[in-house]
C-alpha positions as CSV (number, residue, x, y, z in Angstrom):
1,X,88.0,108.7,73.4
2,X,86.9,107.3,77.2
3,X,89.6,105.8,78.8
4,X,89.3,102.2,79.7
5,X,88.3,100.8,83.0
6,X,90.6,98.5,85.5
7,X,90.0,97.6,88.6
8,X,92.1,95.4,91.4
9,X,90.4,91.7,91.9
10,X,91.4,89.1,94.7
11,X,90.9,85.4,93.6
12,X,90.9,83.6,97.0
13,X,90.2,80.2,98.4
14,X,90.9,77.5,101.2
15,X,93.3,74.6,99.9
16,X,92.3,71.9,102.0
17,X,94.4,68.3,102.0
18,X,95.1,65.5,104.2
19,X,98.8,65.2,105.3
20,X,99.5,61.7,105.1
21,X,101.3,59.5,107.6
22,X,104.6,61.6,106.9
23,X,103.5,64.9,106.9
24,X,101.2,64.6,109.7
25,X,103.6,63.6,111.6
26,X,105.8,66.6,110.9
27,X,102.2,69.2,111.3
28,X,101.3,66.9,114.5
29,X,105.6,68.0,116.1
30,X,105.1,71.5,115.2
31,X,101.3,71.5,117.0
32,X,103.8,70.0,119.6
33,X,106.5,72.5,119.9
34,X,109.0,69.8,117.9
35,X,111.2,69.4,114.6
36,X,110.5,66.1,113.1
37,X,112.6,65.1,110.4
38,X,112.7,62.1,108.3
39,X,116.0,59.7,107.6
40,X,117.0,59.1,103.7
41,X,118.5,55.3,103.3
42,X,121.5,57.7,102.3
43,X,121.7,58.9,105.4
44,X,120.2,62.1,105.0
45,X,118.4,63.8,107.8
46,X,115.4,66.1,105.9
47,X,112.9,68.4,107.4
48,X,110.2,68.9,106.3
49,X,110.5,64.9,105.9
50,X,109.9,63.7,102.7
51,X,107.7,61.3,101.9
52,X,108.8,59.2,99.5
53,X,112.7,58.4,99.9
54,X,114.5,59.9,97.0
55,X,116.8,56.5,96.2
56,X,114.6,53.9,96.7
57,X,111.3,55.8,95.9
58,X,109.9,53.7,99.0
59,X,107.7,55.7,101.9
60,X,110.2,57.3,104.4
61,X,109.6,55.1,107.8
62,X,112.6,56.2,110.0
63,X,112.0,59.6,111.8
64,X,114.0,61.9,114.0
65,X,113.6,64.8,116.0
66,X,116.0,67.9,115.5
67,X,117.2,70.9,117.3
68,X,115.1,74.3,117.3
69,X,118.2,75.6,117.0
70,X,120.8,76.3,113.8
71,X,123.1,78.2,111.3
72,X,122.2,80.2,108.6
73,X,123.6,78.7,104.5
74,X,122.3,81.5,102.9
75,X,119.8,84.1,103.0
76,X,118.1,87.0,101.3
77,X,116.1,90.3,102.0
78,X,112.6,91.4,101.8
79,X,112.9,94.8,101.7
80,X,109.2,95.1,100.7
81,X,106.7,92.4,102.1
82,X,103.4,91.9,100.0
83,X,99.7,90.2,101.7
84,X,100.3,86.7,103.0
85,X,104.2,86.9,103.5
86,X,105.2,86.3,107.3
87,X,105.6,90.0,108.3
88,X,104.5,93.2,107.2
89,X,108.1,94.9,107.8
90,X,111.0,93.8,106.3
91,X,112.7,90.7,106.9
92,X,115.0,88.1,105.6
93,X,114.1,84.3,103.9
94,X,116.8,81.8,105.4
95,X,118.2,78.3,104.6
96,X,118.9,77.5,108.2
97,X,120.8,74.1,108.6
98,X,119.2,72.3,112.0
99,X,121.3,71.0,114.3
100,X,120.8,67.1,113.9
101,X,120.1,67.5,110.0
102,X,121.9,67.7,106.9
103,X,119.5,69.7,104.8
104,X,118.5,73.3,105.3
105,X,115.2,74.4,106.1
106,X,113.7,77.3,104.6
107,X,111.7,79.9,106.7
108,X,111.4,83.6,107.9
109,X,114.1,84.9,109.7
110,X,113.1,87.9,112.3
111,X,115.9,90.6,112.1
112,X,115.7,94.6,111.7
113,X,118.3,94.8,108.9
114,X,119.9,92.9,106.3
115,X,123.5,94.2,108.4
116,X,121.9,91.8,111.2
117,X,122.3,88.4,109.0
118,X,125.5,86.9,108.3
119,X,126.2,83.7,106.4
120,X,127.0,80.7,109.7
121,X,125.0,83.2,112.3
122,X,123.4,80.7,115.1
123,X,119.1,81.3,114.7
124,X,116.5,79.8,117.1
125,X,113.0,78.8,116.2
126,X,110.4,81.6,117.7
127,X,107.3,79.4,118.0
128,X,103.7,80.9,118.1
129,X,102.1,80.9,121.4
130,X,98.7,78.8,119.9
131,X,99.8,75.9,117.9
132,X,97.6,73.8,115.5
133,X,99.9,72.4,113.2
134,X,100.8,74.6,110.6
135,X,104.3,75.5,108.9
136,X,102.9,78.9,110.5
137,X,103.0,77.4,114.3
138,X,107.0,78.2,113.7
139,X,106.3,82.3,113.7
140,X,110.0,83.3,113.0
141,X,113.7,82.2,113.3
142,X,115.8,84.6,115.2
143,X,119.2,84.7,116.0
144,X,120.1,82.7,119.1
145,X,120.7,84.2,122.4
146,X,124.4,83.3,124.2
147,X,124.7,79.4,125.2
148,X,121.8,78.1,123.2
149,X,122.3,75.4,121.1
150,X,122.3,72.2,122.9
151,X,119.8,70.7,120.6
152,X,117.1,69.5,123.2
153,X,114.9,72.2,124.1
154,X,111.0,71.9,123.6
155,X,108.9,74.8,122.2
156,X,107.8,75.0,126.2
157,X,111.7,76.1,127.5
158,X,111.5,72.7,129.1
159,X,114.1,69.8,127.8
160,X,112.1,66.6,127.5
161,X,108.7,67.8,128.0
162,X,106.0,64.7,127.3
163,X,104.0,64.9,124.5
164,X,100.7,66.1,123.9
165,X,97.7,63.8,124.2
166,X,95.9,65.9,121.3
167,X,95.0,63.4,118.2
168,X,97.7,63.6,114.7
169,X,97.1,66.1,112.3
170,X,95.4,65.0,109.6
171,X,94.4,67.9,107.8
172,X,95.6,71.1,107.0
173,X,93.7,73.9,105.1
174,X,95.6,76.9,103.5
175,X,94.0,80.1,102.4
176,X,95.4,80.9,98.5
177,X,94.8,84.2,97.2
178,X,96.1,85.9,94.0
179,X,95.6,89.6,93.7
180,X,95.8,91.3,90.3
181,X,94.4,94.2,88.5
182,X,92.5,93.8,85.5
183,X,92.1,96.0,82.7
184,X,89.0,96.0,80.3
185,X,89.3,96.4,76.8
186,X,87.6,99.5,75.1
187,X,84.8,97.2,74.5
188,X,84.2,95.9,77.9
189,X,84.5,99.4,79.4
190,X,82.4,101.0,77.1
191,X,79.7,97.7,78.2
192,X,80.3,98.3,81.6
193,X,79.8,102.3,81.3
194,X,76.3,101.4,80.0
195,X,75.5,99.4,83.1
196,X,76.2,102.7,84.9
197,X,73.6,104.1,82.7
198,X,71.3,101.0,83.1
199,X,71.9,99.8,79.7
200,X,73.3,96.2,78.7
201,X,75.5,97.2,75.7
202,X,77.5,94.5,73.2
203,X,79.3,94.4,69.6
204,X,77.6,93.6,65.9
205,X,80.4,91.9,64.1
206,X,80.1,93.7,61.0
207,X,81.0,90.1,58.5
208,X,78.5,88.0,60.0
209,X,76.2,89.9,62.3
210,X,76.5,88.1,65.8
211,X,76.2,90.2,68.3
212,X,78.4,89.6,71.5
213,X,77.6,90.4,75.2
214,X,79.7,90.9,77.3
215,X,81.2,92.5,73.9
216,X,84.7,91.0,71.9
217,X,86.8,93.0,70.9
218,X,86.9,90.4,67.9
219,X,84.5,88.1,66.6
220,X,85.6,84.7,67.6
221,X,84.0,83.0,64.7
222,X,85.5,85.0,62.0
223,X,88.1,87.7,63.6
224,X,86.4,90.5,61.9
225,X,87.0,93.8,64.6
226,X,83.3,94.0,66.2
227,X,82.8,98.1,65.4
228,X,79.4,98.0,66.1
229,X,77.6,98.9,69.2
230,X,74.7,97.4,69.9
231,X,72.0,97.7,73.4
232,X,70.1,94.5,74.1
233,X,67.0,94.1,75.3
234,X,66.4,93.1,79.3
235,X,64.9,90.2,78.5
236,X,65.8,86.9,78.0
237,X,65.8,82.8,77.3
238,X,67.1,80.5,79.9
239,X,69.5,78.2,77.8
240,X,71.4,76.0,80.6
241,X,71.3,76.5,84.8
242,X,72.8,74.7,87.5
243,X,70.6,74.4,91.0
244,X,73.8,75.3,93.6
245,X,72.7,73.3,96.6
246,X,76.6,73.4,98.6
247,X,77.3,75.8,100.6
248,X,80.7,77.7,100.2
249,X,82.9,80.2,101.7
250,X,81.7,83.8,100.9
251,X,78.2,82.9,99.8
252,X,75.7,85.5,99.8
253,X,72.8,83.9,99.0
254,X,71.4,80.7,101.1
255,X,71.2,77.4,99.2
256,X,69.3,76.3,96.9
257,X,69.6,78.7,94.6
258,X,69.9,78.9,90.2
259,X,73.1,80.0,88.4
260,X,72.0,80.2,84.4
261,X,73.2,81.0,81.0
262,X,70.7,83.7,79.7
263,X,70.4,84.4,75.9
264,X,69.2,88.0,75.9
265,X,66.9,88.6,73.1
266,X,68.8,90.1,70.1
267,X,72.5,88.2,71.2
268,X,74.3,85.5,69.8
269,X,75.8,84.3,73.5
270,X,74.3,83.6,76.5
271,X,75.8,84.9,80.0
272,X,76.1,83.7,83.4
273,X,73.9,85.4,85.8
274,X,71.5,84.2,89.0
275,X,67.7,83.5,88.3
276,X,65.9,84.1,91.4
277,X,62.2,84.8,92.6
278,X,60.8,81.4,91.3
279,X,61.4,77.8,93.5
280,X,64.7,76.5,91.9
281,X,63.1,73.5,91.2
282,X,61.0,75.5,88.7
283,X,63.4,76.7,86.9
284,X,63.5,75.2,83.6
285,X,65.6,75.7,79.7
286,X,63.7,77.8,77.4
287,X,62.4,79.9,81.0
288,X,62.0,83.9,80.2
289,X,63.1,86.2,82.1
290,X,64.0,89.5,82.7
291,X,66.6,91.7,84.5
292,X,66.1,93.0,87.7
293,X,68.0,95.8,88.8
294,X,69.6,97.2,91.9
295,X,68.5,100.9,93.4
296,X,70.5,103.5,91.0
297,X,72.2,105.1,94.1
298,X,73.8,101.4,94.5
299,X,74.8,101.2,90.9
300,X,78.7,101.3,89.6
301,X,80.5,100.2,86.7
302,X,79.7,96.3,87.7
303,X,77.1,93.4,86.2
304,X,76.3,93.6,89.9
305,X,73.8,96.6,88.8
306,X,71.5,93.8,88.3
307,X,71.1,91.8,91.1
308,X,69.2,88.7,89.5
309,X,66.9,87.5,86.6
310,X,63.3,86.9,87.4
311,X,60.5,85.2,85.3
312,X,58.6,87.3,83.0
313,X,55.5,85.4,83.3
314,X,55.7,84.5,79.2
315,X,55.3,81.5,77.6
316,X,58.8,79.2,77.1
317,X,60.9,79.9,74.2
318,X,60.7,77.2,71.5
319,X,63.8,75.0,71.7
320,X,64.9,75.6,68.7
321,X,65.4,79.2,69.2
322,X,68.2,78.8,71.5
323,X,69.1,75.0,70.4
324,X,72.2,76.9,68.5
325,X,73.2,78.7,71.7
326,X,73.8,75.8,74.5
């Protein structure tokens, strides 16, 4: 029996949000070479600060600035980093208590062994040479050299430096990426073999004859194993589109363009696919169309093998032939 297929896939995207009056006023100190934290009506000193106060639930107001310099509460080791973690070589994760606050801040703490972090060791922000008001502007703590510790040096080396003219930080984007591998199903692998082969292949389900593609490895309307193998033709019914007129990171085709369902002719479910070499505007439910393919020395185990849907030039499919498949 052929194995199944797997490959590794990277979800990824820009999380953009405005900081708020509190928060952008913590991005805006780091962008500044400065700690801001934010004053609890209990007293508390808190950095990041929060923005709500935890006892009276009312927006923190009162802010303070605290020292670049600390002691470690507690600690651990990253013996092996993974993508997006601070460094690429081992390092630890800190709690390091600020001089001037009373909560510890968490962040990456730049040592060559775990033998080089004790529990109460004094640590010194390392901050990143170009700023722009990220948690990332603070690149590192490391442990502080003899005599530091007097709580008022700037991220310049120069106590009481003016600020920066530069406007707040309002906005902050952060790239989120999750990195998996996923593993087709006998099904799917033997349906993406075929596209190798240039061949769109699905699955009868043997109780009530739908035919499935991409294929199931059950039928969802009665859960009857779908044993049969079926190919399709490369032709097809536009059931629904969408015109995509926004442009987006990683887009490889220029606005406007048409993302539609396509009811190939012999399945019982439409699938997503790109209809181009028609004027989106032209585009239209109950369109035909018909694959297009890539050159066979680009071809893989991928739906990318066919690089679009084009009209056929046939008449439009009567509505109620697909009216079941919306």
């Amino acid at each position: 029996m052929p194995r199944t297929l797997s490959a590794p896939v990277t979800v990824a995207f820009d999380y953009t949000r405005s900081t708020g009056p509190v928060l952008g006023r913590f991005f805006t100190g780091l962008r500044d070479g400065v700690l801001v934290a934010g004053r609890t009506t209990d007293g508390e000193v808190v950095v990041p600060p929060p923005e709500y106060d935890p006892v009276t639930h009312e927006p923190t107001t009162e802010f303070v600035e605290v020292s670049p310099v600390g002691s470690v509460t507690s600690w651990t080791w990253v013996s092996e980093p993974v993508a997006g973690q601070p460094f690429d070589r081992p390092f630890a994760f800190a709690l390091v208590l600020l001089d001037g606050a009373t909560r510890p801040f968490l962040h990456a703490l730049d040592v060559a062994s775990p033998a080089e972090v004790t529990t109460g060791m004094r640590v010194q922000v390392r901050w990143r040479a170009e700023r722009t008001g990220s948690i990332t502007d603070i690149e590192a703590f490391e442990p502080a050299a003899d005599g530091d510790g007097d709580g008022d040096e700037r991220a310049d080396g120069v106590p009481g430096t003016p600020r920066t003219t530069l406007d707040p930080v309002t906005r902050i984007v952060t790239p989120v990426a999750l990195d998996y591998t996923y593993a087709a199903s006998p099904e799917e692998s033997a349906f993406y073999r075929g596209l190798a082969e240039g061949r769109i292949l699905g699955q009868r389900c043997p109780t009530c004859a739908k035919v499935y593609v991409p294929p199931r490895s059950a039928c969802p309307a009665d859960g009857t194993p779908t044993t049969d193998e079926v190919e399709l033709a490369q032709t097809g019914t536009v059931t629904t589109f969408c015109i995509v007129n926004v442009p987006f990171l990683g887009q490889r085709i220029k606005p406007p363009y048409v993302s539609a369902y396509v009811l190939l002719d012999g399945a019982d479910i439409a699938f997503l696919h790109l209809i181009l070499e028609v004027p989106a505007e032209e585009v239209r439910m109950g369109m035909r169309v018909e694959a297009v393919w890539k050159p066979r020395e680009e071809w893989g185990t991928t739906i990318e093998n066919i690089s679009h849907f084009k009209p056929t030039g046939e008449p439009d499919a009567a509505y109620d032939t697909y009216s079941q498949h919306l």
